[in-house]
KEGUMI-770677 format. One record per residue: residue number from 0; residue in one letter; x, y, z of N, C-alpha, C in turn. Coordinates in nm, 2 decimals. Atoms other than C-alpha are relative to their C-alpha. Example, Ala and Ser with C-alpha at 12.3 -4.5 7.8 and 13.67 -1.06 7.14 Angstrom:
// KEGUMI-770677
   seq   type       nx       ny       nz      cax      cay      caz       cx       cy       cz
     0      A     0.09    -0.12     0.00     1.23    -0.45     0.78     0.09     0.12     0.00
     1      S    -0.09    -0.11     0.00     1.37    -0.11     0.71    -0.08     0.11     0.08
// end
This chain:
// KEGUMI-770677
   seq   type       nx       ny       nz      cax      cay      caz       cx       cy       cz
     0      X    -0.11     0.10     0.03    -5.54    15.96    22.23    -0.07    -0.12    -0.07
     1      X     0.04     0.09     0.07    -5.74    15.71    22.16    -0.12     0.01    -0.16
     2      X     0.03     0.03     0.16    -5.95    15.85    21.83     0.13     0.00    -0.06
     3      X    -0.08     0.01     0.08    -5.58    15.88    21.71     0.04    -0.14    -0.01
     4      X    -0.05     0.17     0.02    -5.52    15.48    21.78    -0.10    -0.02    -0.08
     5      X     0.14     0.09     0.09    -5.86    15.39    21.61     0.02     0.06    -0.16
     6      X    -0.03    -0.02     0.13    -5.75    15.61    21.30     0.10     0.01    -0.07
     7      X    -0.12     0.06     0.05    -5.42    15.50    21.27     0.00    -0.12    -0.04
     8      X     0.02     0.15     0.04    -5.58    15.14    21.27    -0.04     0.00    -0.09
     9      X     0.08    -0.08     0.05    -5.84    15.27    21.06     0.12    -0.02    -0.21
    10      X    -0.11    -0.03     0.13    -5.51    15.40    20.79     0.05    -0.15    -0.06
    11      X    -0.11     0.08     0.04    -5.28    15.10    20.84    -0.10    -0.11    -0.09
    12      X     0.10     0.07     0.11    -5.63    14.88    20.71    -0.01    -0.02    -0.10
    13      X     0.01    -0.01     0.12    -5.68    15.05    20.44     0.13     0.01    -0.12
    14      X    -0.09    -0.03     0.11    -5.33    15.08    20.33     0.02    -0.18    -0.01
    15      X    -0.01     0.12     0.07    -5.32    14.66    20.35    -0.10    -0.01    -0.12
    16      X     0.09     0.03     0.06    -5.63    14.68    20.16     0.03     0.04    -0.15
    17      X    -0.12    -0.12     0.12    -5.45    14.93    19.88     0.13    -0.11    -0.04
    18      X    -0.19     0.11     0.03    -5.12    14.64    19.90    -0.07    -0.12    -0.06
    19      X     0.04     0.13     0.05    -5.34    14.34    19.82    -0.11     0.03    -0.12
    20      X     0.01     0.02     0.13    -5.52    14.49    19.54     0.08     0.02    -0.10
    21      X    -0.13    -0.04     0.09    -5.19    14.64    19.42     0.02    -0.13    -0.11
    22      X    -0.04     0.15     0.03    -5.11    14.24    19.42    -0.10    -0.06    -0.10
    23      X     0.09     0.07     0.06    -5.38    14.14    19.26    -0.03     0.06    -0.19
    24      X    -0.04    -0.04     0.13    -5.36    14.41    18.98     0.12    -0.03    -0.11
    25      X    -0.12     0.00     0.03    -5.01    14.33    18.92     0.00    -0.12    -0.04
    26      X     0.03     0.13     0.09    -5.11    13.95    18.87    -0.05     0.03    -0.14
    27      X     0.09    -0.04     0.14    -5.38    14.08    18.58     0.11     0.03    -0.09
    28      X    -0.07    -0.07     0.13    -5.15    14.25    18.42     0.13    -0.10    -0.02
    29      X    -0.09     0.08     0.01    -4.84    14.00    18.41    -0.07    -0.08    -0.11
    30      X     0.05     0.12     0.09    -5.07    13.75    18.22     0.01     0.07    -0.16
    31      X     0.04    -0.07     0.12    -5.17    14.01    17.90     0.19     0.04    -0.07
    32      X    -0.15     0.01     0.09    -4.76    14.11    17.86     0.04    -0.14    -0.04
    33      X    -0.07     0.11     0.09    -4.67    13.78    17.84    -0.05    -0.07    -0.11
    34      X     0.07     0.04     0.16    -4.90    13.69    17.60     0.05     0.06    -0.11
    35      X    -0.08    -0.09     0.10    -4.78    14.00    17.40     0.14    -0.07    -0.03
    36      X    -0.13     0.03     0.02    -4.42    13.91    17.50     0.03    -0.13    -0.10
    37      X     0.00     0.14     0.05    -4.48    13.56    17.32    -0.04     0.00    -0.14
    38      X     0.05    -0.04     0.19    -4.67    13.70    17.01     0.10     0.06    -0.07
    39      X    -0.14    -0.10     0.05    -4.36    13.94    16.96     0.09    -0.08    -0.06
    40      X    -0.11     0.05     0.03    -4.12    13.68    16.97    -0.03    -0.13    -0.11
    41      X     0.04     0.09     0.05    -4.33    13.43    16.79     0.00     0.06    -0.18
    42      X     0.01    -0.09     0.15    -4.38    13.69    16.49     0.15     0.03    -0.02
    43      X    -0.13     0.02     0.05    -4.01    13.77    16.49     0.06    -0.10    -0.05
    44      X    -0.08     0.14     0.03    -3.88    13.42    16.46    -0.08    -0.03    -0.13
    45      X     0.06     0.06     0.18    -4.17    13.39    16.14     0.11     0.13    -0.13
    46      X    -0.09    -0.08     0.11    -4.03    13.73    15.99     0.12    -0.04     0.00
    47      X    -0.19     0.04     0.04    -3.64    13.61    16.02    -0.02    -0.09    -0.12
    48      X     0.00     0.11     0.12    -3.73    13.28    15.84    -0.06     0.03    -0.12
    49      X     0.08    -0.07     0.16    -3.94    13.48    15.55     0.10     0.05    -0.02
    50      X    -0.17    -0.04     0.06    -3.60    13.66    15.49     0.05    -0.10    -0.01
    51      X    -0.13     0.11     0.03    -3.39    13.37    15.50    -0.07    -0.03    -0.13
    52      X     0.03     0.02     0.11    -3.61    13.19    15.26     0.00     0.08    -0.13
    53      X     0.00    -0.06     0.13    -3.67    13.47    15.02     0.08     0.01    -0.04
    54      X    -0.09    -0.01     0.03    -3.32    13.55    15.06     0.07    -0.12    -0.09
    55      X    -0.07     0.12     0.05    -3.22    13.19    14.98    -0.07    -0.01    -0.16
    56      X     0.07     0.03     0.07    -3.47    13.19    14.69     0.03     0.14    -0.09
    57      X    -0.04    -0.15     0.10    -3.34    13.54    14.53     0.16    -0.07    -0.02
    58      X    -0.13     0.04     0.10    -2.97    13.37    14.51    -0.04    -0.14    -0.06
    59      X     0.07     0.14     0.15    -3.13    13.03    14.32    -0.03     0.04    -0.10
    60      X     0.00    -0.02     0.13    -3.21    13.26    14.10     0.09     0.02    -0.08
    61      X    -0.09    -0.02     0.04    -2.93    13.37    14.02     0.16    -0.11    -0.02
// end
């Protein structure tokens, strides 16, 4: 009975140890999307305004 308490302690350990790198992976990786998420929307808002402009600059021609 008791090597099953020492290897249940043993589990529950390793499974906090498994939960707090989770946490820690899950930080890392937050940082790199938002970066992306911010280049995405930063490059969208340049391509809208290159359409508008050209657009506005194709009826001046005419």
């Amino acid at each position: 009975m008791e090597k099953l308490r020492s290897s249940t302690a043993r589990a529950l350990q390793e499974v906090e140890k498994l939960r707090s790198r989770a946490a820690e992976f899950d930080e890392l990786m937050e940082r790199p999307f938002d970066v992306v998420s911010r280049g995405v929307r930063v490059f969208g808002a340049l391509a809208r305004d290159v359409v508008i402009i050209v657009s506005l600059g194709y009826i001046a021609m005419f």
